[in-house]
N, C-alpha and C positions, 0 to 999 in steps of 0.2 A: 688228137695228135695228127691225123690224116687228114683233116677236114681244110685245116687251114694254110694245107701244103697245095693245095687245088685251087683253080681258076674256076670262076664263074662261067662257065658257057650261055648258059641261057635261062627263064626262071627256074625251071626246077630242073637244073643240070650242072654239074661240075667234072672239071677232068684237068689233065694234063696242060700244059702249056701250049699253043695253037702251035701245029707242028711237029709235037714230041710227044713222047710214049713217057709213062712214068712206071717204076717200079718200087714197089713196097715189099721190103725184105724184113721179114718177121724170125725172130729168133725164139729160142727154146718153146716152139708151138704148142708144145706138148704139157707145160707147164702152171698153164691157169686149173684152180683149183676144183673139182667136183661138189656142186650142189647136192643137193637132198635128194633130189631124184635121177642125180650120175650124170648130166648135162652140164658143159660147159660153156658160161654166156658169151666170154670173148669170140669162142672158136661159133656158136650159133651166129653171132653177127659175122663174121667173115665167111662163114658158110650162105647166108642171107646175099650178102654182097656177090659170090659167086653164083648163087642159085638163079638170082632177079637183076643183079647188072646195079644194083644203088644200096642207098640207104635209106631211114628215118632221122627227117631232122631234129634233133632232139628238142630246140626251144618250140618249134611250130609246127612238128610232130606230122609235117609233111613229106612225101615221099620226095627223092631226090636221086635222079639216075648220075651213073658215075661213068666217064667215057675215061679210054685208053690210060688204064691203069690197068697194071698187071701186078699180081701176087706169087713173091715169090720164099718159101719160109724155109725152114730149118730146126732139125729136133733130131733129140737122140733118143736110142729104143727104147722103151717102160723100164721103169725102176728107177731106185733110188729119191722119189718125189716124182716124176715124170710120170703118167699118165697115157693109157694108150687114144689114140688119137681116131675120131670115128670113121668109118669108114663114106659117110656120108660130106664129111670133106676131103678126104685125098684123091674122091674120083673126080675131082675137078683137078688134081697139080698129076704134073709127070714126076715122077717116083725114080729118085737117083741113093745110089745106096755109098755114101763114101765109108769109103776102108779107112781107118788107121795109116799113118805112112808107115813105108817099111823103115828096117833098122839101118839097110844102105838107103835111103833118099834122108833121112835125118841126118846121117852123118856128110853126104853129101854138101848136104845144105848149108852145116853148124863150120863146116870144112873152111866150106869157100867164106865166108860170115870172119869168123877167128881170125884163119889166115892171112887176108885181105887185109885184116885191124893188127895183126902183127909182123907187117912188113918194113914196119919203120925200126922194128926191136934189132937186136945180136941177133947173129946163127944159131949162137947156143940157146937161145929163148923162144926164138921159132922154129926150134926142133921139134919142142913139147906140142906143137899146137896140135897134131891127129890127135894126139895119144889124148889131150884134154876135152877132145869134141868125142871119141869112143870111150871116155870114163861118164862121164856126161851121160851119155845115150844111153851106157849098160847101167846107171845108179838111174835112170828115169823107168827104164824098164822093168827093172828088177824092184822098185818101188811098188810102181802099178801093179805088180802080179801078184805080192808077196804081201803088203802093208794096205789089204782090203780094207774097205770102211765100213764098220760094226755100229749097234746103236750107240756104243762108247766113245767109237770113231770116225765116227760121220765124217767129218771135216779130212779122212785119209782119201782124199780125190785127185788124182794128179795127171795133168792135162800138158799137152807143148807148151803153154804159157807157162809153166813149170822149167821145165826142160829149156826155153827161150831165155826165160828171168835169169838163169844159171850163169851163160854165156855170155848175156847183157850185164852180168857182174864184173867178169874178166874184164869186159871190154872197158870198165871205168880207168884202169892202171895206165900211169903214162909210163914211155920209153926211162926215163929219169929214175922210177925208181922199182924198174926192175935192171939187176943188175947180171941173173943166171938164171937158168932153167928151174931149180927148185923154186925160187922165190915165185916164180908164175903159176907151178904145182901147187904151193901155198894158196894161192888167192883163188885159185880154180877150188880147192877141198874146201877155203873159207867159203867162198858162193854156192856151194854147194852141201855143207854144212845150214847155212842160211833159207837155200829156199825147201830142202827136206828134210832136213834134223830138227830145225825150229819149230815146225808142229807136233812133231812126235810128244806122247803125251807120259810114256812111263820110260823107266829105265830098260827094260826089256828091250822098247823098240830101239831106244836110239844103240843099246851096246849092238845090234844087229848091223846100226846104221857104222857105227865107227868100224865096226870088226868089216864092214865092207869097203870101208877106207882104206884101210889098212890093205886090203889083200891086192885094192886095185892101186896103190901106193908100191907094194914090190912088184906085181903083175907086170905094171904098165909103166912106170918110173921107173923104179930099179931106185926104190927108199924105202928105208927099214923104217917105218911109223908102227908103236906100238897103239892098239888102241885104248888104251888110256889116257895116252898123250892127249887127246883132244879132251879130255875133261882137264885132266891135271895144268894143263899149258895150252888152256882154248886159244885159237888163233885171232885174233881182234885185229881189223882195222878199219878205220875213215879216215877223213880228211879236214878236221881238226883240229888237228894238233897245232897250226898256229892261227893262233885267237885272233881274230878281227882282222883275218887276209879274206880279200873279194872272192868270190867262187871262183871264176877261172884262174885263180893264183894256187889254189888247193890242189893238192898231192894225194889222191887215194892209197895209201899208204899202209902193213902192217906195223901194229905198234907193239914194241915189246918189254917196254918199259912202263910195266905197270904202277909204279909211284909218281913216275913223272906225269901219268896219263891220269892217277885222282888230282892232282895239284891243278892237273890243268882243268878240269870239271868240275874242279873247287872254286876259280877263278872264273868259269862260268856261268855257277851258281850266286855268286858273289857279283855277277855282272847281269846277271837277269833281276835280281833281288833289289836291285839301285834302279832299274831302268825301269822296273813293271811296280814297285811298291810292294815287294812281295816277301815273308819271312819264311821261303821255303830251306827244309834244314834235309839235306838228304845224307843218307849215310853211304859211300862210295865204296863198297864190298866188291867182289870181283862178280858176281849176281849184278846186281847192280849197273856194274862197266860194261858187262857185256850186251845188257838188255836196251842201254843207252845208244851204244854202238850199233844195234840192228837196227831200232829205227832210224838214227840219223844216214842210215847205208839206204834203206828203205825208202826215205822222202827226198836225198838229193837225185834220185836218179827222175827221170821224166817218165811221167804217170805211174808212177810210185806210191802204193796204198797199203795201209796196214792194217793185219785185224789180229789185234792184242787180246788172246783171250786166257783166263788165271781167277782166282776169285779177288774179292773185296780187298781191296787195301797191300795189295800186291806192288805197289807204286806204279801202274799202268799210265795212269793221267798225267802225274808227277813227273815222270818218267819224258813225254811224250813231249810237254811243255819247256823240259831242259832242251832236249833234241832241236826242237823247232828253234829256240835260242841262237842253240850251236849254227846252226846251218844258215841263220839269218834270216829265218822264215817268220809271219804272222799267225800263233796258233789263236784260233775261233774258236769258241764253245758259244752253244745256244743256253739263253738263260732262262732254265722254267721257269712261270709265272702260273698263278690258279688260273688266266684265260687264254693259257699257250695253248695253240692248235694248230692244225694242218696249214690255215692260212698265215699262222704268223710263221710257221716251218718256212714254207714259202718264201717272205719276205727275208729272213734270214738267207736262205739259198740264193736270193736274188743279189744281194749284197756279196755271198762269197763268189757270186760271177762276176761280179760289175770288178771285183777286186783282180779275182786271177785272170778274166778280160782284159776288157778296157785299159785298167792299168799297169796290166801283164806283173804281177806282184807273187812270187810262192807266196801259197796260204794252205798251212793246214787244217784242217777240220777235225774236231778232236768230238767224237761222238760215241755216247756208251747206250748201254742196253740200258737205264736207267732214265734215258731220257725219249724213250720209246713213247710218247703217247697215246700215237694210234699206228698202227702196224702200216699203213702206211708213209710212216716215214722213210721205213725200209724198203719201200717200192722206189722211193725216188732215189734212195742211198743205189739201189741196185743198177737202176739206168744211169746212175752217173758213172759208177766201176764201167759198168761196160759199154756203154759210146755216149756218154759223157751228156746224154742232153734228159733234161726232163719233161715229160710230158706239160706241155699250155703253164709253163714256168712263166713266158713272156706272154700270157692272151694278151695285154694292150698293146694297141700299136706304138705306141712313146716309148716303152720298155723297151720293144724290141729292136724304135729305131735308135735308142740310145746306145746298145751296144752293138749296131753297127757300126753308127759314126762313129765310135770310142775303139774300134779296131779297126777299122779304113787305113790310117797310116801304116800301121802293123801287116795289114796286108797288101800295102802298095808295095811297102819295102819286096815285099815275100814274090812280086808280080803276078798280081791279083786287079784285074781293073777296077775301076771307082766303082763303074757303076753297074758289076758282078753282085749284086747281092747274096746270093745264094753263094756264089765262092765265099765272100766274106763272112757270112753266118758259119760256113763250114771252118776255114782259119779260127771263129772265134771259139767254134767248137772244142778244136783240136787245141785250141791256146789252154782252154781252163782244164782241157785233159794232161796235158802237162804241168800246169801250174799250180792246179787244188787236188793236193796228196790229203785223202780219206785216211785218219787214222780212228779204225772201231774197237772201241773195247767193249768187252764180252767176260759172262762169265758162265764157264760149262755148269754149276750148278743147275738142278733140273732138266726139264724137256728143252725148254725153249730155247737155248744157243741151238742144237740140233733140230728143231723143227725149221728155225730161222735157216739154218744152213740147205733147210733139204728147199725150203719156198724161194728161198733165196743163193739160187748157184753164183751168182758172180760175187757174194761174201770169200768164198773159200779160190773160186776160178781166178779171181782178179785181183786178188789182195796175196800178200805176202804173212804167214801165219806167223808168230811169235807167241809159244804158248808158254804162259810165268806159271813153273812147277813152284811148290813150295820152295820156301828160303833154306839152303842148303845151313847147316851146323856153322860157317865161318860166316856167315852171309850175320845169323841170329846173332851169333856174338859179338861181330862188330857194332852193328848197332846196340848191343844194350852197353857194352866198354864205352862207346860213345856218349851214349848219353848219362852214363852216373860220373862218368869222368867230368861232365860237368855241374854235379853237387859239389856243394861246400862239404865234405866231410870234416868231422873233428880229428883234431893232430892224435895221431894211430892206429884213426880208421881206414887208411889208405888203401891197407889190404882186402878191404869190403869192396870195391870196385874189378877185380878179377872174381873173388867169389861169389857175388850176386849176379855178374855175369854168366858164367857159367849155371848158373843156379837158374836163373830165365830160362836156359835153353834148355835145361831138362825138365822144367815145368813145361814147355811148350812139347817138348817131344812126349813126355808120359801121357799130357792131353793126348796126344794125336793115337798112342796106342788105346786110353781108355777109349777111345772116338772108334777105333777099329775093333773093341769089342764089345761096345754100344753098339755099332752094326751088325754082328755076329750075333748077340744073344737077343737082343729086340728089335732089330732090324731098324732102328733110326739111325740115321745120317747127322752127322752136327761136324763140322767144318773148323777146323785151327787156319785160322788167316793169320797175314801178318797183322790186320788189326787189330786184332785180339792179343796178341805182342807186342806190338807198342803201346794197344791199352794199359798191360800189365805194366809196363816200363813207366809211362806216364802216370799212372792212377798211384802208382809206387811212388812216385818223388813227388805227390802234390800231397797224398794223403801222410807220407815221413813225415815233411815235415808240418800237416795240422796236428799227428797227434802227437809231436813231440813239444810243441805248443801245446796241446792244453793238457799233457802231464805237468810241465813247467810251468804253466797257469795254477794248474789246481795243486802245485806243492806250493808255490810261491803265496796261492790262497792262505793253505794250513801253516804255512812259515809266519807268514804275517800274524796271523792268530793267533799262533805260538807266541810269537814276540811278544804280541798284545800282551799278552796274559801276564809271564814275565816280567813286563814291563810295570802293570796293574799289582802286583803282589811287592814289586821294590815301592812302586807308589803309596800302598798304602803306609808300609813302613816308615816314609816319608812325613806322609798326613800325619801317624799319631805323633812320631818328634816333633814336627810342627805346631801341633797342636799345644805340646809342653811349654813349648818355647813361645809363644804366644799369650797365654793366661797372665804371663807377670808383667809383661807389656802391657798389655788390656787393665790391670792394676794400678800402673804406673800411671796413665796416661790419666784416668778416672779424677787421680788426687791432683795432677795437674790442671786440671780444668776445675778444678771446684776451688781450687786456690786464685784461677785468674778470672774467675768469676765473681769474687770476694774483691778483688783490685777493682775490677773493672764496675761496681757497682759504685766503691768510695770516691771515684774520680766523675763516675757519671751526675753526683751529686753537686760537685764541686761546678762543671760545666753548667750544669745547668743555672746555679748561682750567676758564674758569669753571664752568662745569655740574657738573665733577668735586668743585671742591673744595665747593661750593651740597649735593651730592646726597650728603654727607659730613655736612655742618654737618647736615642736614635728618634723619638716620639718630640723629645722639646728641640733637637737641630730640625725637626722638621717643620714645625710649627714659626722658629726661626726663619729660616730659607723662606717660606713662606711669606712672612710680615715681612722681610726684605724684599724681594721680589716683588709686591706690591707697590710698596712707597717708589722702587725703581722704576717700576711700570707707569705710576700716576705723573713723575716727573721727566718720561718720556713723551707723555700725554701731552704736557703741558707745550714741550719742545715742539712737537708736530704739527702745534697750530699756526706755528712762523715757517716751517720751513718749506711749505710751496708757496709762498711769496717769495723765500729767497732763491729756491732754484728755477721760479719763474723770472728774476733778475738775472742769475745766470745766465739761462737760455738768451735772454736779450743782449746782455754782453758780449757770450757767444758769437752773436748774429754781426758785430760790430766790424766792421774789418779796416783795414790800415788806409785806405782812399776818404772812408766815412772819418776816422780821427783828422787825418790831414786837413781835411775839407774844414773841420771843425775848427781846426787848430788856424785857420789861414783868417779867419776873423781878425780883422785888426779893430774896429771897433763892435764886436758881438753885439746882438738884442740883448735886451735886457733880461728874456726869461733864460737865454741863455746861460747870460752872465750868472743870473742869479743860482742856475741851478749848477754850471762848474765850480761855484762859492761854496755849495754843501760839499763839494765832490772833494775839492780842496781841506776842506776841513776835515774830513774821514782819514785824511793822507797825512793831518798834520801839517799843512801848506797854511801859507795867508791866502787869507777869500780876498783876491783880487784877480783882476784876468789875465796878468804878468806869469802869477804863479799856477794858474791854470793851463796858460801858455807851455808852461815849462815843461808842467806835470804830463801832457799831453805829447811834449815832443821825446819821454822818455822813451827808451823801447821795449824795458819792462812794465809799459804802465799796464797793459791787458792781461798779461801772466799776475800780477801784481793783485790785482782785481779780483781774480779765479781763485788764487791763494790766501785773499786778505783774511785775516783772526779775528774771525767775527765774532768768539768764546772771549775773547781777551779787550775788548775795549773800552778804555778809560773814561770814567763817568764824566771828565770836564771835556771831554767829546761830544759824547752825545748832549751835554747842557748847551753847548755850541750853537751844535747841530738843529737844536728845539727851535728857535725864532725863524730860521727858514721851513721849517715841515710848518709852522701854524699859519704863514702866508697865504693867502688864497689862492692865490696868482703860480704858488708852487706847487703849478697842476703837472700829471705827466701828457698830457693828453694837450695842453695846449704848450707845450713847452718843445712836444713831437713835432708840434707846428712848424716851431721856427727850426728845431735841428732835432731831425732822428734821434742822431748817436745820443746826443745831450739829452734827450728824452730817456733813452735806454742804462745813460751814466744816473739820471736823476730816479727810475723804478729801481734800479739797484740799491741808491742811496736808501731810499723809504724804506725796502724789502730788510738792508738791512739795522737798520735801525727799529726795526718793527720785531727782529730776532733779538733784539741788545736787552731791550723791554722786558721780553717775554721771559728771557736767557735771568735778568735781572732776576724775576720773579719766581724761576724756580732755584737759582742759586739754594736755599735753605734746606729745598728736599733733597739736592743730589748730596748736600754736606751731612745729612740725614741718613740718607744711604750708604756713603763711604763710610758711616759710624756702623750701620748694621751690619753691611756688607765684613766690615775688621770682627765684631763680634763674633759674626757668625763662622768663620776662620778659625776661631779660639776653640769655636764649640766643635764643630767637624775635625779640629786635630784632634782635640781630649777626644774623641769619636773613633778615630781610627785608632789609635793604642789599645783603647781598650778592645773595638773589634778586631787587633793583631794577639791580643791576649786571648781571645775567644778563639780565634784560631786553632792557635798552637792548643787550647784545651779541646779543642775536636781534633784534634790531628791527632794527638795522645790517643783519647779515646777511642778512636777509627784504629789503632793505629794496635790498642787491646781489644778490638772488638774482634780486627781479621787474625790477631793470635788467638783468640777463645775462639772462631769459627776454623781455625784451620784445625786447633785441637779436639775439638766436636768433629769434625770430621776424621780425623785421624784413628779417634776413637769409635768412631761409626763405621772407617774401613776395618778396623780389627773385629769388633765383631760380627761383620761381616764375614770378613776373611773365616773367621771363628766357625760361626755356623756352614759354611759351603763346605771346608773343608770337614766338618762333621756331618755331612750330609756326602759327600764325595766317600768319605771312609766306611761312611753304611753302605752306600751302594757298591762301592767295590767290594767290598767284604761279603756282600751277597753276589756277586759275581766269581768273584774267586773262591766261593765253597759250593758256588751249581757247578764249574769250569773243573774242577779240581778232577773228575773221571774224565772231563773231553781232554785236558792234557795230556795224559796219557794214550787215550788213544789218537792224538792230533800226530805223537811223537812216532805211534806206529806206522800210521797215514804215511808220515816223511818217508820211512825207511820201504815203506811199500812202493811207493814210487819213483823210489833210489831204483829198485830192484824192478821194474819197469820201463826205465831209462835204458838197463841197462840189455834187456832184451827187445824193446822197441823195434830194433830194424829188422830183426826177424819176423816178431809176429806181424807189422805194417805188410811185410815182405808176401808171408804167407797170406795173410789177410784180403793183398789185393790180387792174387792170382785164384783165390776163390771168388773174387767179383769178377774178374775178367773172363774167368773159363767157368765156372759152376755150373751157367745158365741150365741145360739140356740133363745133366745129367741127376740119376736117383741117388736116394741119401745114400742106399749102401757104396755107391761107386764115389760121393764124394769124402766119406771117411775116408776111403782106402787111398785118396790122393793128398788131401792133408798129411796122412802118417807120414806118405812115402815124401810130401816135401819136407815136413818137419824133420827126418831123417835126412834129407840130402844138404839141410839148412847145416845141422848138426857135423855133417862129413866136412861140410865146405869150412865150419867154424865161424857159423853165421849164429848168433847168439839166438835162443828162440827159448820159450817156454816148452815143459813135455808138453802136459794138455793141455793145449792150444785151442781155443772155444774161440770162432770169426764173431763170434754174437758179444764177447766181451771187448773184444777191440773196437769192431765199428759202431756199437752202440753204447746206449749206459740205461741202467734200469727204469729211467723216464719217462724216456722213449718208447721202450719196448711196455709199457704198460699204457702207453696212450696210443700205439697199434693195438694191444690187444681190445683197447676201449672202445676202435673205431672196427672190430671184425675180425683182427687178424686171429686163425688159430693161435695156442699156446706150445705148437709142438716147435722142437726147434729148426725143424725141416724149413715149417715158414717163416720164422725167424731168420 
């Protein structure tokens, strides 16, 4: 921490800045801890540095002389943690002994301080102001001499920062909303309530502390305050009370509207729970209001630090994080992890500087004894209380030069030059001492709060104490009204929400007395927290309603069973009617089927007749079909030897076209093989063979359609006798006739193609008139064919028709005796069911009304049940009988429904259970049960 405040002089020299003297002011000297053999290392090395003029370098453990620096420290007398200091280093410092101030220079001081701050107020408000800075002085005083600090009381230390913090209370009120001299009496006892009442740790000290109120309340005002007033009608104020106004809009204000002031902290919690994701449920008891109110008075003020100290579950945390909300502040907590250490502490701390720095942001710090890893967290917690810096926080140079550039603006504004570094590191200092408000919770259980207090003075020096005594009687019952008020009770249990209330708080208090003579007769300690309160509250409405579930489970079990059974003894009664009634059916049905068995046998005989003589008839049509079919065939045969000759004339007809006719037709005296072959052509047509009528035939315009369609089936025998004298020509070639004219060539292959069809056509004439006989016959035979196979029909249709009446009555009578035997098999076994069942009915019926009577004490014994799991932990069997009676009796007062003898072994468990503990170990007795 010194090393790297010094300049390099030369190699193994460091000092002051060339020019200037530097001085190192050491505080509480006297406070580093005594080794094993009564040496202290800090004070050895400052003694080393005075003795020899340097140091050892620690990385290269070479000597290092140290110029113009001077040591200047500070400490108070032995005691209390403080340590006497050797005399081997004081004879190197001059020895100044400061006194205490007097009780006129305090008042002097606090005088001119006050006064100065209330010259803007009425006359009548700066009347008060002596009288406020001599109550002040005489309640500091009379603190320090009278309210010593014991091993109990460690933390009763009270210093000017005391006495200052009081004054710096006042000073928060504006002109606005004081309006008379009482009301600034008011804020004066509040701030002073605050910075000395609030540690106070019993009832003892503080009625001393109010009864001093009071006296200096008539003394010095000239006000009648009784001192109960301050419990009964505690004095509350901040600045608050209007939700989501900017800080310098805010009014430090008392508040005395205590419903309007939960509304509005209910609207807070409601607005922190939207904004953080957070389902915090607090219950806003006047405990509660007030503990909310100190810290948020605590963190707006500048360097403003809290040490909240109370046991477990106090709502310290809960408490701190509404606060920080209120006030518009960012609360921080460090998140343990298995590899949290000093160096991730560190980086965390780095973080809440770069924030209340750099970005000048309130943050507070929300740090409990719980997250203590290495007791040096509390060294660095301690340097920051009291000048704000922590040791080689920044060792890199990037760190350190980031949070200067990050306050340079912040301190030009301030007039601070650029390039003042050291100014600026000092500004950044002083920024995060105002802006990161320490809130520590603690908790006095054990040594350790008090050890931490005695190693660590600026815990109690520098911080504002807030000790959370137990939860007062209204504080306990508002929370449990609260929370059963939101069960579902059943319509008439309403009144169970007042009486199980009140019913908590005397569970919770009878704990605390047996807790006070478990101290008394065996000297253990065991602790009623509000945790253990809310345990009982919570473990109560989760375990109601499981076991009111699985009573309702296991009656609705034996209901159902019941029913069964019932249900099984009407059924059999059923079965055996059934059965009656069934047998003459099974009768009936018998002689039906053996009668349509008789039908269906005389008919099956009949068919098959038909079928014989059908599969007869159907043997000669086929043979038929056949021998026509053939003769059809041979005289298609015959056909198919002419007809590619003829549609080979075709295709050449085809090919003819109206230029080639023309052409042809323009002959006025034709060749002769021409002539000769338009002469056959002529004659096919029915024309005279001469070339006039060839002429003619030729200039028709259906002659080529004529040709394509001519009835070559149909041609008159004195045709083709015609016809004959030209085909037997030699000369009636097609090939020399192409010669003389295509077309006439193509007119004269047609002619022979067809006349060569006429021949063939001739010759099968006899077979097709052969076939057209067979072809009629077989017409005769295939009708006589289908009558009789439509008679065959309709005699399988019948038959099919008795078949599926004789299989539906086989079946019919196949489900009857079915049905027959199931339901004789169904009647035997229910029957042996309902005479083993016949004793579980009875006791199934007692089961029910057992657990009628179960229901109806349920919320009692759940009740009792789980305040033995909440509190039992510590205490012996005989001390936990004696608090079951006494709750079962107060269940009883309250008319909370309970069993007398109430066994927690038969509520929270069932005999299953507890015999597969004793399987795994457990004693038998019921202690561990």
């Amino acid at each position: 921490m010194i090393v790297p405040k010094l300049e390099k002089r030369k190699k193994n020299a460091l000092g002051a800045p060339r020019g200037k003297r530097m001085v190192i002011f050491i505080d509480d000297l006297n406070m580093p801890k005594l080794e094993t053999y009564g040496a202290q290392a800090p004070i050895e090395l400052l003694r080393q540095y005075q003795d020899f003029g340097g140091l050892y370098d620690r990385e290269t453990l070479k000597w290092v002389d140290i110029h113009d620096v001077i040591l200047c420290a500070a400490c108070g007398p032995p005691g209390g943690g403080r340590n006497a200091t050797t005399p081997r280093l004081l004879r190197h410092f001059a020895l100044f002994a400061i006194p205490a101030p007097s009780e006129y220079s305090l008042k002097h001081i606090f005088k001119s301080i006050l006064n100065g701050y209330l010259v803007d107020f009425n006359q009548n408000v700066k009347s008060v102001g002596d009288g406020i800075v001599d109550a002040a002085v005489e309640i500091y005083l009379r603190m320090s001499a009278e309210l010593l600090p014991t091993p109990t009381k460690s933390h009763y230390v009270f210093n000017l920062r005391d006495l200052s913090k009081c004054i710096q209370g006042v000073l928060q009120v504006k002109p606005e909303s004081i309006s008379d001299r009482d009301s600034l009496v008011r804020v004066f006892f509040h701030e002073s309530l605050r910075v000395f009442h609030d540690r106070l740790i019993n009832d003892e000290d503080k009625q001393y502390f109010h009864t001093m109120l009071s006296e200096l309340a008539t003394r010095l005002f000239s006000m009648q305050i009784e001192p109960t007033h301050f419990v009964t009608k505690p004095i509350i104020m901040g600045d608050f009370m209007k939700v989501g106004a900017p800080r310098n809009e805010r009014l430090y204000e008392e508040i005395t509207d205590y419903q309007k002031l939960r509304n509005i902290l209910q609207d807070y919690q409601e607005d922190y729970n939207l904004q953080y994701n957070k389902n915090s449920k607090l219950v806003f008891f006047l405990d509660a209001i007030e503990h909310i109110a100190r810290i948020a008075r605590i963190i707006r003020q500048d360097r403003g630090n809290a040490l909240l100290v109370g046991v477990g579950g106090t709502g310290k945390q809960s408490l701190t994080r509404l606060a920080s909300h209120m006030c518009g502040y960012k609360c921080f907590q460090i998140e343990l992890s298995r590899g949290y250490n000093y160096d991730a502490f560190h980086e965390d701390l780095k973080k809440l500087y770069d924030q209340a720095g750099p970005r000048n942001e309130n943050t507070v710090f929300l740090f409990t004894d719980t997250q203590i890893v290495v007791e040096e967290f509390l060294e660095d917690i301690n340097n920051i209380l009291n000048s704000g810096e922590v040791p080689n926080l920044f060792d890199k140079q990037d760190e350190y030069e980031r949070m200067i550039i990050g306050c340079r603006p912040g301190a030009k504004e301030a007039g601070i030059a650029e390039n003042d570094r050291e100014a600026i590191y000092t500004f950044f200092i002083n920024r995060v001492r105002n802006n990161l408000h320490m809130v520590i919770c603690m908790s006095p259980v054990g040594d350790s709060f008090r050890t931490r207090c005695r190693m660590f003075p600026s815990l109690v020096n520098c911080c504002t104490i807030d000790w959370f005594t137990t939860w007062p009687r209204e504080a306990l019952l508002s929370v449990a009204r609260t929370s059963f008020e939101k069960y579902n009770w059943a319509k008439g249990e309403e009144f169970m929400i007042d009486a199980l209330a009140q019913m908590c708080v005397e569970i919770h208090m009878s704990v605390t007395v047996k807790a006070k003579q478990l101290l008394t007769e065996l000297r253990r300690h065991y602790y009623t927290t509000p945790t253990s309160y809310l345990e009982l509250i919570n473990l109560y409405l989760s375990m109601l309603n499981d076991k009111k579930k699985q009573i309702e489970n296991a009656k609705a079990r034996v209901e159902r069973g019941l029913k069964k059974l019932l249900e099984t003894n009407v059924l059999v009664d059923e079965m055996q009617a059934e059965l009656v009634a069934l047998e003459p059916q099974l009768k009936k049905k018998s002689d039906e089927t053996a009668k349509l068995m008789e039908t269906l046998a005389v008919d099956q005989e009949k068919a098959d007749e038909v079928r014989r003589v059908v599969m007869e008839d159907e043997a000669v049509a086929r043979v038929k079909a056949e021998e026509t079919q053939a003769m059809k065939d041979d005289a298609q045969r015959d056909l198919n030897l002419a007809l590619p000759a003829v549609e080979k004339a075709n295709e050449a007809i085809s090919r003819l076209s109206k230029e080639a006719i023309t052409e042809l037709r323009t002959f006025q005296t034709p060749p002769a093989l021409v002539k000769l072959g338009m002469e056959a052509v002529c004659i096919l047509f029915r024309k005279k063979p001469d070339w006039p009528s060839a002429k003619a035939l030729l200039g028709d315009m259906g002659f080529l359609p004529s040709i394509k369609e001519y009835q070559k089936d149909s041609i008159p025998p004195e045709v083709l006798r015609d016809l004959k004298p030209y085909l037997e020509k030699p000369e009636f070639n097609i090939d020399a006739i192409k010669k003389a004219s295509t077309a006439c060539g193509n007119l004269v292959e047609w002619v022979i193609a067809i006349d060569l069809y006429a021949k063939v056509s001739k010759e099968v004439e006899p077979k097709r008139k052969r076939v057209a006989q067979a072809e009629k016959d077989l017409k005769e035979v295939m009708d006589q064919l289908k009558k009789k196979q439509q008679q065959l029909q309709s005699v399988e249709a019948k038959i099919k028709e008795l078949q599926e009446s004789y299989d539906h009555q086989v079946a019919e009578k196949k489900k009857l005796e079915i049905s027959i035997m199931q339901t004789q098999s169904r009647l035997k076994r229910a029957s042996k069911l309902t005479t083993a069942l016949a004793e579980e009915q009875i006791r199934w019926k007692e089961n029910i009304n057992e657990f009628n009577e179960q229901m109806k004490t349920v919320t009692g014994n759940v009740f009792v049940s789980s305040a033995c799991v909440a509190y039992y932990g510590a205490f012996p069997s005989q001390y936990r009988v004696e608090l079951v009676d006494q709750w079962v009796e107060g269940c009883k007062t309250h008319k909370i429904p309970v069993l007398d003898n109430l066994a927690i072994v038969n509520v929270l468990a069932d005999p299953f259970s507890i015999r597969q503990w004793v399987t795994q170990g457990l004693p038998r007795d019921d202690f561990s049960t």
